[in-house]
N, C-alpha and C positions, 0 to 999 in steps of 0.2 A: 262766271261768278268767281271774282278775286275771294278765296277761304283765308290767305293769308301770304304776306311776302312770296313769293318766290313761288306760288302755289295756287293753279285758275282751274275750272272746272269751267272746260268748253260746252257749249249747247248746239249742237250741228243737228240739221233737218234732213232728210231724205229727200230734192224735189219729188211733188207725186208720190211718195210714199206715206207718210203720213208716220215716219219712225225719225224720231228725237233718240240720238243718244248722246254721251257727256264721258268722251275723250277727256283724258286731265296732262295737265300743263305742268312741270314744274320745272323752276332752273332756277341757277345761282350764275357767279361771277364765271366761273369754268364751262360749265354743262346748260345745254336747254333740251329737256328730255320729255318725248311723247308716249303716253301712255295710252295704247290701244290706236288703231288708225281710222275708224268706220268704213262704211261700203263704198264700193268702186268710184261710185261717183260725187264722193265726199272731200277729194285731195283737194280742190282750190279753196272748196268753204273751211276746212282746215287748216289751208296756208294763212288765209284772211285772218281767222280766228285770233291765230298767233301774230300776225304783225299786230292786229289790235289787242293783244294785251301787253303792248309795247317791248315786246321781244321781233329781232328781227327772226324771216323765217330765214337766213341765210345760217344763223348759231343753234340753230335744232342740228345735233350730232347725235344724238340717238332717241330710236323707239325702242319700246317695251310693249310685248304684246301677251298678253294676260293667257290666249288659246287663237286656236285657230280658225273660229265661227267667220263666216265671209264679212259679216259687219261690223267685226274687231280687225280684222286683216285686209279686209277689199281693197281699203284705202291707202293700202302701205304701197303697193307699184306706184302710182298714180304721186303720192310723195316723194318717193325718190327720185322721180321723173322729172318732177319742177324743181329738184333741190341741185344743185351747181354743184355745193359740197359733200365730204364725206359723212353716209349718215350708219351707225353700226346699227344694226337688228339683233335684239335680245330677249329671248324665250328660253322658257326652261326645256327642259335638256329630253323629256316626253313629248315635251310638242315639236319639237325642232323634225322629225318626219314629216307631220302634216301639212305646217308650215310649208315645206322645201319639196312637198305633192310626194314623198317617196311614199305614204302612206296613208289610208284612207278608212276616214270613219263611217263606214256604211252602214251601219247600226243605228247610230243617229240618225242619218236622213234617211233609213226607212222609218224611223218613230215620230220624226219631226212631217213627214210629210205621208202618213198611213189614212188621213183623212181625204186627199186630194182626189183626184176623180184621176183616173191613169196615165194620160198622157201628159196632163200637168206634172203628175210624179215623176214623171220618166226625164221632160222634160229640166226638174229642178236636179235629178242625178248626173244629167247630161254637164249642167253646170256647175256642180261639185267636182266634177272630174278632170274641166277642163277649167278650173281655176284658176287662176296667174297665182304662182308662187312664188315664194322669195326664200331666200340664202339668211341662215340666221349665221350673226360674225361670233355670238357669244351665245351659251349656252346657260342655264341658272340655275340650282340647286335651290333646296330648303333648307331656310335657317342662314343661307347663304345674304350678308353682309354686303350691299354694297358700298362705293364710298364716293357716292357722288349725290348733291346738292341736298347736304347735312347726313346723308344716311339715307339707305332702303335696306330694308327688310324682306327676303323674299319668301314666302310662304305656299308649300305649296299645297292646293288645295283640290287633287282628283275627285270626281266625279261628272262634273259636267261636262267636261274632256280630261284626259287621263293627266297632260302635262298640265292643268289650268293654273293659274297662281292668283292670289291674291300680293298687296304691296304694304306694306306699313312703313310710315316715314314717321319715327321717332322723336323729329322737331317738334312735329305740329299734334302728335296723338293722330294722326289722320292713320284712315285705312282706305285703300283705294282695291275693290272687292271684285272688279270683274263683272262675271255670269254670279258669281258664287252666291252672291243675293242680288235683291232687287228692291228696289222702293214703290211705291205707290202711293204718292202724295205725302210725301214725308213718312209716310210708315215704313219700317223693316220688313221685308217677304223671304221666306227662303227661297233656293233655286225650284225653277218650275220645271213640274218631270215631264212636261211634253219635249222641252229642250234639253233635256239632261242625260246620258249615258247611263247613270247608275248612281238612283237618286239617293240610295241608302248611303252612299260612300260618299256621296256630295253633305249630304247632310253630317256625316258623322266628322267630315272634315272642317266643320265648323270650329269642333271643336279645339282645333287650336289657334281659333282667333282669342277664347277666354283669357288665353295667357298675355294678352297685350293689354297696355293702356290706351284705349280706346274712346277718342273725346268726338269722333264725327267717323261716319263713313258714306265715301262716294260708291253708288253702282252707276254703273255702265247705261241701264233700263232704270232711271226715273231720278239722279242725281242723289243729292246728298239730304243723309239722313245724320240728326243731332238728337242729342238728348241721355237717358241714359242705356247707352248701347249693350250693357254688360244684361244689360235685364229683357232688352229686347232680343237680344244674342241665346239666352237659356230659355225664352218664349219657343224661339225655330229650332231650337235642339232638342230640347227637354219636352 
């Protein structure tokens, strides 16, 4: 879904999975930058994506990856593998352990997986652990500035993993949200504490999205939300 110049909100499918999620696109004359990578076996539906929205995928030079969850990261090996070129890896400066396996969120996948029946758990631990990880080349701050294709904003927002960010690109009033929220048919949701570390902290880190001008926001889980965000934004806080 083209939002605006320079600015696509991908739709990639899980075969056999039955999970949709919405990677985002944007580039200028300089930069073609990936936001989020999806699961492992998302890299060609992601290459595709981007030749079809008439960017080559030879000029993607960098991802942005919001946290470390296997279905925002799965698909970043798998990228760089089909990619010729140099591509940097950029996360904030919290996540960049988890990312690069030095460090493990075991807390989460016993929360995320405390319903499973045992070996299935054991199993999904088995695969946390021996996750393909990747090398971040930059690391990111809050509040931190970027200055590539008109501006990013990087915001960060702990709780649902400690490094998590959200992105605000100042062109467009867009916010591009991560885990941080989620949609559900066009409605705003806050983050869900079955997936979330430390939902009070997720929540209270909402709070500095109030400070933005805020005309649309993309999640990761269920695409973009419009409308008036400042009011649905003090609904999930207040």
């Amino acid at each position: 879904m083209q939002i605006a110049p320079g600015l696509k909100i991908l739709e990639i499918s899980a075969p056999g999975e039955g999970m949709v999620v919405h990677p985002v696109l944007i580039w200028d004359d300089k930069d073609v930058i990936l936001i989020d990578a999806g699961m492992p076996n998302m890299a060609p539906a992601i290459k595709e994506a981007i030749a079809k929205s008439g960017v080559p995928f030879e000029r993607l030079n960098k991802v942005i990856i919001t946290h470390h969850d296997f279905d925002h990261l799965g698909g970043l090996t798998g990228i760089l593998t089909l990619a010729q070129q140099k591509i940097s890896v950029l996360a904030h400066e919290d996540e960049k352990p988890f990312i690069e396996g030095k460090k493990h969120l075991w807390e989460k996948i016993e929360k995320t997986t405390a319903s499973l029946p045992p070996a299935q758990k054991e199993e999904n631990k088995i695969a946390y652990r021996n996750r393909e990880t990747v090398e971040v080349n930059m690391t990111l701050s809050d509040g931190q500035q970027l200055p590539f294709c008109g501006g990013i904003t990087v915001i960060h927002t702990p709780g649902h993993t400690p490094g998590h960010i959200c992105l605000y690109l100042p062109a467009t009033k867009t916010l591009i949200a991560g885990d941080a929220l989620n949609s559900d048919q066009g409605k705003l949701m806050g983050p869900i504490p079955m997936f979330t570390v430390d939902q009070e902290q997720a929540v209270a880190s909402l709070k500095k999205l109030l400070s933005y001008e805020i005309d649309r926001i993309i999640c990761y889980h269920g695409g973009l939300v419009q409308g008036d965000m400042r009011a649905q934004l003090e609904k999930i806080i207040f």
